[in-house]
N, C-alpha and C positions, 0 to 999 in steps of 0.2 A: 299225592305226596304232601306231607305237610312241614311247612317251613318254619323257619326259627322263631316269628314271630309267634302265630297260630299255635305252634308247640309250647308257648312261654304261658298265652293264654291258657290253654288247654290245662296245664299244672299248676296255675292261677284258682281256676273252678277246683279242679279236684280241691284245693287247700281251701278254699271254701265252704264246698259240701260238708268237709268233716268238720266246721266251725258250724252249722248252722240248722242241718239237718231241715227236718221241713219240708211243705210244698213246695216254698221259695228252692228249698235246697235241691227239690227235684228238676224246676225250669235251669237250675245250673249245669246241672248233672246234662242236659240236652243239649245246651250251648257248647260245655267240654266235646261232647260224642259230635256235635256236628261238625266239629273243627277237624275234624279228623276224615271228611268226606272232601272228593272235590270242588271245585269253586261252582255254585248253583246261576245260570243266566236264565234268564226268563226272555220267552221271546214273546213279545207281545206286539197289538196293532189292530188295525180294523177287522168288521169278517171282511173274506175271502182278498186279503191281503195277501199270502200267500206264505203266510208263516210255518203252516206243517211242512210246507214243501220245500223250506229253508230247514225244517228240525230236519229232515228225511236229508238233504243235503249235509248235514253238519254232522249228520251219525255215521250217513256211509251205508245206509238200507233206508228201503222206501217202505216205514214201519207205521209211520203218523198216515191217516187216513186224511185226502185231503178234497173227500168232498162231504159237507152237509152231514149228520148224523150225529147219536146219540155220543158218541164218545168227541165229537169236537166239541160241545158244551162244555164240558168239565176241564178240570185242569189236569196236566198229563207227563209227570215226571218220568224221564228217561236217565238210568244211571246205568252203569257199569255192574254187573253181575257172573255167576259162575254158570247161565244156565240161562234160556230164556223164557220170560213168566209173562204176564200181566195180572198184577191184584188190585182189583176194586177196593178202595178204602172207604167205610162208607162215613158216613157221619157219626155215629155212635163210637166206631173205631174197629169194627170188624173188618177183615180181609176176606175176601173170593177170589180163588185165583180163576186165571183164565187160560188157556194156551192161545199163542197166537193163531190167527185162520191160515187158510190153505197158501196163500200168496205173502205168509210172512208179516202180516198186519193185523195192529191191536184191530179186532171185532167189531165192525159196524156198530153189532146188537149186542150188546152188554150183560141183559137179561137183569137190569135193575135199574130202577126209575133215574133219570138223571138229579133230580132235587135229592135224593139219599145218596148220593155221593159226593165225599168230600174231595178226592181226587184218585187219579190211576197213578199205579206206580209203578212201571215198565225196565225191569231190568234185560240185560242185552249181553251178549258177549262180543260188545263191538271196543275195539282197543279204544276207539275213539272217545271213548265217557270214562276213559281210566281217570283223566283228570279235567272233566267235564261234565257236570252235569246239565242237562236241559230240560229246561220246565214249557212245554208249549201250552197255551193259553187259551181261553176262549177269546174271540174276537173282541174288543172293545165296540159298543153303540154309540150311535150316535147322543149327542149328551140331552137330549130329548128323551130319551128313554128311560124312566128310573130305575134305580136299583133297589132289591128290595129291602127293608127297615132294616136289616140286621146287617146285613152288609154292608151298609152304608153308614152304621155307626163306626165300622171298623176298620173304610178305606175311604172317608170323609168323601162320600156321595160320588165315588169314582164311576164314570159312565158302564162298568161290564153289561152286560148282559144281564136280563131282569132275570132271569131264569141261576143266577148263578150264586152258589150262597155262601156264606159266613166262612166256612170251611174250606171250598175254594178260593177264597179271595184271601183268606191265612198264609194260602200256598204259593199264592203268588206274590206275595208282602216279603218272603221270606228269602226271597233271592237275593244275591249279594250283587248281581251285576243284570244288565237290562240289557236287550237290541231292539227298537225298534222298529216297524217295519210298515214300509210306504208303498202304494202307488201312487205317480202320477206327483199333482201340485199338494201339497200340505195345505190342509183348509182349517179356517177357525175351532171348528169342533176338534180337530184332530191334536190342535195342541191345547185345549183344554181336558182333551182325553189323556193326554202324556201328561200334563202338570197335577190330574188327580192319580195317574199311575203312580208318579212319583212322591205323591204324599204318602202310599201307601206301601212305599218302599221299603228295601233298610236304607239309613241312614247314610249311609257311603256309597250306594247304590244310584240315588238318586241325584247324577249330578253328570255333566258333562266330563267329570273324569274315569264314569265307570256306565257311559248308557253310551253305544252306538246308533247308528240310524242305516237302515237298511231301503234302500230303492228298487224293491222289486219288481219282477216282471217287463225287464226294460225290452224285452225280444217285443213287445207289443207295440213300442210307443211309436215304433215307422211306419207299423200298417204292414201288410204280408211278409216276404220274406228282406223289405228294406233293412240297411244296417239301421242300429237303432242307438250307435255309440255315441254321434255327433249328437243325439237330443243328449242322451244320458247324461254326459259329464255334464255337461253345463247346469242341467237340470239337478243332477245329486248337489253341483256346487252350490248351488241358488238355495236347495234345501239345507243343507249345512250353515249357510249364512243365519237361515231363517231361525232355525234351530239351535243358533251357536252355546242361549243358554240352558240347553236340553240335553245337546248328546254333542258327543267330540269328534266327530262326523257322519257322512252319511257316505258309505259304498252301494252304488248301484252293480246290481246283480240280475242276472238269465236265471230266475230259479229254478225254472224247469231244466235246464241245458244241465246246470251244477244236482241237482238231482239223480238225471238220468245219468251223467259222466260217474258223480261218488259214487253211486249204488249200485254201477256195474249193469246199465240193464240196456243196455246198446248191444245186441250181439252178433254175431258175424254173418247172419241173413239179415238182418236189421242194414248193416254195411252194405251186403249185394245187393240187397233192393235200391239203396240207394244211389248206388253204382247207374243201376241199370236208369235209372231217373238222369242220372248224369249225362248220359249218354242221348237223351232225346235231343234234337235240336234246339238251338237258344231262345229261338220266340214261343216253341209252345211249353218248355220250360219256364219261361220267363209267367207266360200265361196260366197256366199251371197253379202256379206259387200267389199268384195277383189275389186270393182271398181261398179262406176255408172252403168254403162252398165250393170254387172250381176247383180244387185239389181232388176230393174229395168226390164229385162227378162228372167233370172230364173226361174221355176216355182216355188211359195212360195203358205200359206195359206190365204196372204194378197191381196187384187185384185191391180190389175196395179194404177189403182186411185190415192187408198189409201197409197202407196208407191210412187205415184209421191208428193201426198201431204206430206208425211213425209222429202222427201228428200228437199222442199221447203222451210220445216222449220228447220230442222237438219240437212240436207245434213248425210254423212257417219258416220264421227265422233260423233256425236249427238246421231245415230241412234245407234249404236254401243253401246256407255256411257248409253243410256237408259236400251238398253235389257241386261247389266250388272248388273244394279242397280236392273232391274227386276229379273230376274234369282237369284240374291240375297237375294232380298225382294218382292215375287209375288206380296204379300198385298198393296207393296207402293201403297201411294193415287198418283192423278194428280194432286196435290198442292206440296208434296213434291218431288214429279219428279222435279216439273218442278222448286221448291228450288234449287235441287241439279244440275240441269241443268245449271241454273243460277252463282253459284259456279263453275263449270267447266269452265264458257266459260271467266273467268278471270275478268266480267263486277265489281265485287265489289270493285275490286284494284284500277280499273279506278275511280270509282264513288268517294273513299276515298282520290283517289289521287289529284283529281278536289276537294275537298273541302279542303284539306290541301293546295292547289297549289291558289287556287282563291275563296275558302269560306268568311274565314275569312278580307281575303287580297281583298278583291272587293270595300271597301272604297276608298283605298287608291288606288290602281286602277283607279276606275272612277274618282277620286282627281286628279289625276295625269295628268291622260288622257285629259280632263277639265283644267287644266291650261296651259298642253302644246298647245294646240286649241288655248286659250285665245295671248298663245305667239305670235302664226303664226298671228294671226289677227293683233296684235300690229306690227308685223315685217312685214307686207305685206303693210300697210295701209299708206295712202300719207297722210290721214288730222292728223298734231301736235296733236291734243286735244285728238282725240281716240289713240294715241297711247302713250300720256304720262298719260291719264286716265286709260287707260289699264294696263303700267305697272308699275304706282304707286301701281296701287290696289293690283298685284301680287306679289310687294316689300315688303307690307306691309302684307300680307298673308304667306309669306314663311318667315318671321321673329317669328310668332308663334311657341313657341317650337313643339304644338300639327304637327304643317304641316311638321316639319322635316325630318319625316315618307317620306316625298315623294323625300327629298334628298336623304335619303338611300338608294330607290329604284334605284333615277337614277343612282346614285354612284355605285353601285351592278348591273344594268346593264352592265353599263361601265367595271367594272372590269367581269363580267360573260362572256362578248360577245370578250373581249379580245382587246375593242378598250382603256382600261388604263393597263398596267401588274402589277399584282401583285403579292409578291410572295405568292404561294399556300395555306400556310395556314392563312394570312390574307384576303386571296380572301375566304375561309371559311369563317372565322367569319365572314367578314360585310356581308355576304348572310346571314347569319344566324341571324344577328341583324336587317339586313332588313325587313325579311322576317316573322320574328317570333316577338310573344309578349310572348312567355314563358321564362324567365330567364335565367333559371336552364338549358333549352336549347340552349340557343344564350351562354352562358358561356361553357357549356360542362360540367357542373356540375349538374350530374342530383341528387347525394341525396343529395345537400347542402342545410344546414341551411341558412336563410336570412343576419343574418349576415357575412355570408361566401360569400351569390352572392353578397352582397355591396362592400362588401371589392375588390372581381374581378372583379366587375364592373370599381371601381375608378381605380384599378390596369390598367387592358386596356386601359380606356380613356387616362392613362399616356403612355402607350406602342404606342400607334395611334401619339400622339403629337410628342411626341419622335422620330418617324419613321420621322415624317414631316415637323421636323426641322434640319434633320439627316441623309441625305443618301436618303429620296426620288428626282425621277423628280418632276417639276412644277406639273405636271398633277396629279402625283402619289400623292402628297402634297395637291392638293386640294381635294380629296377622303377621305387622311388621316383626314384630317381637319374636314369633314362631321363626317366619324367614330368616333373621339375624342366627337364632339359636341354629337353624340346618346348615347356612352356609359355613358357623363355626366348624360344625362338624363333618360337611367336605370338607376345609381345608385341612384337618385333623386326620382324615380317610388319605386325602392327596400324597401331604406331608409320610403315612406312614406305606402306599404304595413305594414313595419314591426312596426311604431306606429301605427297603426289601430288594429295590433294581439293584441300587449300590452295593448292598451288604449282599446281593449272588456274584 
């Protein structure tokens, strides 16, 4: 669905194209049509980090292949369609379509070299990509690894994978929002691999108000079937510190658990079996569960099979968590298994936190993203006419108080990622007025009456002014200036809530 801003854009371009015609006139013409598509996240991260298996969680089908093969090199767009396909895009611009294979998943084997493709374009009829799309990635290398010539003029020597080209790395530049995704400690390489992702981002993209951080594979970090919650938090916390000027947190997540729960693939023998596991005595349960290997050859009541497929979908931890819940409640159905399954592997914080993070905020996002495109074209372009048509239009759009919103943002970048300083608790609030349309929360006043958020609202806008005629640098001043100008406009938003209560 596309919002008031993105729509304002959108009719922006069009009054464009018909001023200017052109090549230029045609990269506008793309910018209008993509506004018109859901919000694009790119999920990125090391290999076998465990990123298809989050895209496979966040669809809702277990579609992205998630071991090793030709189709995890390339980049791998998931959208919303009438019908499900897979087309090979190659590098020249040709389509092949493909059907998916027998178990519902893009194809191992491609049938075309991976260096000729620029990327896969998987549409789906999953509700889930109505207003989502997902781009999964190849693995980021270690930054030892070059990337090759062309690439690297075009995402400034970002560590991908040598193997991956010009055309994919387009694909992944072109996101409007980011998640990253972790095991374990965050090492040196790893944030010199997020700070060239993010050069090669968009613009709005790249910043701790539109890039998450994902902890995956936390079922791992105990060792067998231990809870692994007590590492987790602390650990995602410690990485969120780390990372504070990269991503706006970090949610640790069970991928596999949130995988198998979304995608429905726990089914009601899957349950009985594990029932019956339930039911063994506690030590040689306990023994059992103590690593892969004795799961796995043991003699148990379960056949080898059946326990290779459990550990496929739960691994230890999972398997463990379930025959708990059972032992507890034999009765449980396999609907609320596999709820509670779902709850375990931490997937709902993520989901809440992607909508607080880029739900609401996906207007101004694609706004955003959309005009800074618009910029590069005007700043790149030799002919006068597109480029003073171009940033007249932009002059006149960012003068609307409704687009200010997207000053914010940048403003709140700058000061998040730490290329303006501010001190600490002004770098709060204007994240907070950036980012939010609740009042009561961009003020810090969560039971106040309306009159009371007006009065702090105007209060601020005078505190921001004051700063920035007062003791800030040049740079810090034109920030301040932005915030001044927002908090006007809450109290103006405040003020006309509160004749509306009155005047019902």
């Amino acid at each position: 669905m596309t919002g008031p801003l993105s729509a304002g854009v959108a009719t922006l371009c069009h009054e464009i194209v018909t001023e200017i015609g052109s090549d230029a006139g045609g990269q506008v013409r793309q910018i209008g049509d993509r506004l018109h598509e859901p919000l694009r996240v790119a999920i990125a991260g090391r290999l076998k980090a465990g990123k298809s298996t989050l895209v496979n969680a966040l669809i809702g089908r277990r579609v992205a292949p998630t071991a090793a093969g030709e189709c995890t090199r390339v980049v791998t767009r998931f959208r919303y369609g009438p019908a499900d396909r897979v087309d090979i895009v190659t590098r020249t611009g040709e389509r092949q379509s493909r059907p998916l294979d027998d178990d519902g998943m893009v194809p191992a084997r491609l049938g075309v070299p991976a260096r000729d493709i620029a990327y896969l374009d998987v549409t789906l009829t999953s509700d889930s990509l109505r207003d989502l799309t997902v781009v999964d990635t190849p693995g980021l290398s270690s930054t030892d690894v070059a990337s090759s010539a062309r690439a690297s003029m075009l995402i400034g020597n970002a560590p991908f994978d040598d193997d991956i080209d010009v055309d994919s790395a387009d694909a992944v530049a072109t996101a409007e929002a980011v998640i990253y995704v972790f095991t374990q400690a965050v090492r040196a390489d790893d944030l010199q691999a997020l700070h060239a992702f993010h050069d090669a981002s968009a613009k709005l993209a790249a910043s701790p108000i539109n890039a998450l951080g994902v902890l995956a594979k936390v079922d791992t970090l105990a060792g067998g079937a231990g809870d692994p919650w007590p590492i987790a938090g602390p650990l995602a916390a410690g990485q969120a510190a780390l990372l504070s000027r990269t991503v706006g947190d970090v949610v640790p997540v069970a991928g596999l658990l949130a995988e198998t729960a979304e995608a429905g693939r726990l089914t009601a023998a899957d349950r009985d079996a594990l029932a019956v596991l339930a039911g063994l005595p506690a030590a040689e349960l306990t023994l059992l569960l103590t690593s892969v290997d004795l799961f796995r050859t043991l003699p148990a009541p379960v056949s080898p099979g059946i326990r290779e497929r459990l550990l496929a979908r739960l691994d230890l931890y999972g398997i463990g968590f379930a025959c708990a819940l059972l032992t507890a409640s034999p009765r449980l159905s396999t609907g609320e298994l596999v709820r509670q399954l779902l709850a375990a592997s931490g997937f709902p914080r993520l989901r809440q936190t992607l909508e607080q993070s880029f739900g609401w905020r996906s207007d101004a996002i694609k706004a955003g993203w959309a005009l800074t495109r618009l910029d590069r074209i005007a700043g790149h372009t030799a002919d006068p006419l597109v480029r003073e048509t171009i940033r007249d239009a932009l002059e006149r759009t960012l003068r609307e108080p409704a687009y200010h919103r997207l000053r914010l943002l940048d403003a709140a970048q700058r000061a998040a990622t730490g290329a303006v300083r501010l001190p600490a608790d002004r770098e709060q609030e204007l994240i907070r007025l950036a980012t939010s349309d609740d009042p009561r929360w961009i003020l810090a006043l969560p039971g106040a009456a309306i009159p009371e958020l007006a009065t702090a609202a105007v209060a601020a806008a005078g505190r921001w002014r004051a700063y920035a005629v007062d003791g800030a640098a040049p740079a810090q001043a034109r920030i301040a200036h932005v915030a001044h100008r927002g908090f006007q406009l809450l109290a103006q938003e405040v003020r006309r809530l509160s004749a509306e209560v009155h005047g019902a």
